[in-house]
N, C-alpha and C positions, 0 to 999 in steps of 0.2 A: 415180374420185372420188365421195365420198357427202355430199351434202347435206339437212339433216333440210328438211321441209314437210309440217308440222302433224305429224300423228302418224303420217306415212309416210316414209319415206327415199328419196330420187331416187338411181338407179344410172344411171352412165355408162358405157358400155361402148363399145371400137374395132374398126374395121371398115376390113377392105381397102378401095379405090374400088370394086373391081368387085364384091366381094358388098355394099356398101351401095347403088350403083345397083340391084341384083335385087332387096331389100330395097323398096327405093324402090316402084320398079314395081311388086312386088307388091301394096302396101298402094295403090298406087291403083289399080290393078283390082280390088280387092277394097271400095274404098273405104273403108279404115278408117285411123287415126291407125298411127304407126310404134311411140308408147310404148302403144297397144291393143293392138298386134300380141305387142311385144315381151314385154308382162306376161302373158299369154294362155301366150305359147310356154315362157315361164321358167316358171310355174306347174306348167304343164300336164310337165312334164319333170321337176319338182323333186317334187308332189306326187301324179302319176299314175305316170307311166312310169316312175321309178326310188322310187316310195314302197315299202319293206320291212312296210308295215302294208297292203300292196289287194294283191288276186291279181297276178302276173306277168304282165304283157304283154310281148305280142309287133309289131312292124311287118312288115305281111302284105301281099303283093303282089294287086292286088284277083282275075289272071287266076288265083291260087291259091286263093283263097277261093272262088270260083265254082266251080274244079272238086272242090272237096273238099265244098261242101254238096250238087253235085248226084249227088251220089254217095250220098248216104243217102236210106233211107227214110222214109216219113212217121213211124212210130215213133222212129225215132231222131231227126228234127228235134224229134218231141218232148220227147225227152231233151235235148236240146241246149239247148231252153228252159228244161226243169229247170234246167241247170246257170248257162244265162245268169240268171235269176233270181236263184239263190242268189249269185255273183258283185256282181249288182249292188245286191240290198239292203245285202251285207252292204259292201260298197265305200263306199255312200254314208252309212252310219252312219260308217264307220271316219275317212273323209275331213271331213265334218262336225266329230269330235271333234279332229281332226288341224290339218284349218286351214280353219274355217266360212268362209274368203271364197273358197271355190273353189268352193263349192256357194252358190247362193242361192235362197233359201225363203223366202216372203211369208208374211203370218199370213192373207192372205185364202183362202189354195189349200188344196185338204183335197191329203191325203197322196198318194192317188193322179192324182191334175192335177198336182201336185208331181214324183210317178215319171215319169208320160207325157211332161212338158216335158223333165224330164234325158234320157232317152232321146231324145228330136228333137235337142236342141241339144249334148249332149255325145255321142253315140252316131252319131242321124242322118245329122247335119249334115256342111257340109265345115266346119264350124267345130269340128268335134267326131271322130270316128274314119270319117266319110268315108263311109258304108254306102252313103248315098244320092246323084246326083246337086242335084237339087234335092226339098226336102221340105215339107210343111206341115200344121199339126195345129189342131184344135178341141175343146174338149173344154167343153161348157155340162154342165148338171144331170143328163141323162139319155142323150146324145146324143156319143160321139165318130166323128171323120170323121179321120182321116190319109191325105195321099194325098201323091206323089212319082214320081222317077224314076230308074231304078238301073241297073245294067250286071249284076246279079249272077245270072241267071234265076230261073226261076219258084220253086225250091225256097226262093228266099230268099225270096221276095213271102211262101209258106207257113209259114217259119218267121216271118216279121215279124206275120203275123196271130197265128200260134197265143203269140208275144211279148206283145202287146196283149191279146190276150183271157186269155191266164192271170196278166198285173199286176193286169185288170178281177177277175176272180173274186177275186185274190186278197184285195180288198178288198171282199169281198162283193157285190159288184152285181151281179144278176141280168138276165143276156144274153137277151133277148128276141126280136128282130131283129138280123141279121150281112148286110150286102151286102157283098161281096166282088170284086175285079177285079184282074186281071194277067195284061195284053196287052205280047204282043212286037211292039215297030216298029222293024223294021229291027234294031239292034243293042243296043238299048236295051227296059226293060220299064218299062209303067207301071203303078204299085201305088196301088190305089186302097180304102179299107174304112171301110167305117159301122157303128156298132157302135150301137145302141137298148136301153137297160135299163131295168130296174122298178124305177121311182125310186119308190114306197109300199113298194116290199119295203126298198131300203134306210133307206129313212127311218125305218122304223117297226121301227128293229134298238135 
């Protein structure tokens, strides 16, 4: 059944007992609303995963993903960023023109705070394609910090930096300082990087 409110439409949709109790549960360990969860997941299914205008996805088992990036070299992770870049810019132009409320962009963020957030929170996150345990980002005038926690060893921590620093150049800003970190504890790795730029070089473009 569809009810208009305001200039949205309410969907109803049924559910066994047993997968609306999972449902349930879910969204309160997560703590979020059930119509958050469920518009998130319709979205994200309607205009990511099965959209014929963004590159092809795939759902990738994480112990696979692990053995296939430790497997390459550092030149090829670096390819690997080529490829995730062009992917990603050109996805979030496409998806913007496609259906602007799956992407949202503030007039206060320049373009590249804009890139960095989508990658935490659509990419990152477990709210997004999963990469990281837990994650979290900073990104002021001259200065970004991202740091997390991942199962996927260290070649991914490598590729996650060499991600970050070629979105940073891409947008001209001059890498001055790079601190760097990714330790293994126990079965888990934590990824930690500070990034310091030449905020007169960019300004004065």
């Amino acid at each position: 059944m569809e009810t208009k409110k305001k200039k949205e439409r309410v969907l109803g949709i049924r559910l066994e007992e047993q997968d609306y109790q999972r449902f349930s549960d879910f969204c309160d360990q997560h703590n979020m609303k059930m119509s958050q969860v469920a518009r998130k997941a319709l979205l994200t299914y309607a205009y990511i995963i099965y959209n014929p205008q963004v590159n092809p996805k795939l759902i990738f088992a994480k112990n696979q993903f692990k053995y296939i990036i430790q497997c390459l070299t550092e030149e090829e992770i670096r390819t690997l960023v080529d490829i995730s870049i062009g992917n990603g810019t050109t996805d979030m132009k496409k998806l913007e023109n496609y259906h602007p409320k799956v992407i949202y962009e503030t007039e206060e963020k320049t373009e590249v705070n804009y890139q960095i957030e989508t990658l935490v929170t659509y990419v990152f996150s477990e709210d997004g394609e999963n990469w990281f345990n837990t994650i979290d980002y900073q990104f002021n005038e001259n200065v970004l910090i991202v740091s997390g926690v991942h199962e996927l060893g260290n070649n991914f921590s490598l590729y996650v930096r060499d991600l970050l620093c070629a979105y940073t150049k891409m947008h001209n800003y001059v890498l001055v300082e790079e601190v760097f970190t990714s330790k293994k504890v126990q079965e888990i790795r934590t990824f930690g990087i500070e990034l310091k730029f030449d905020l007169e070089t960019k300004l004065s473009e």
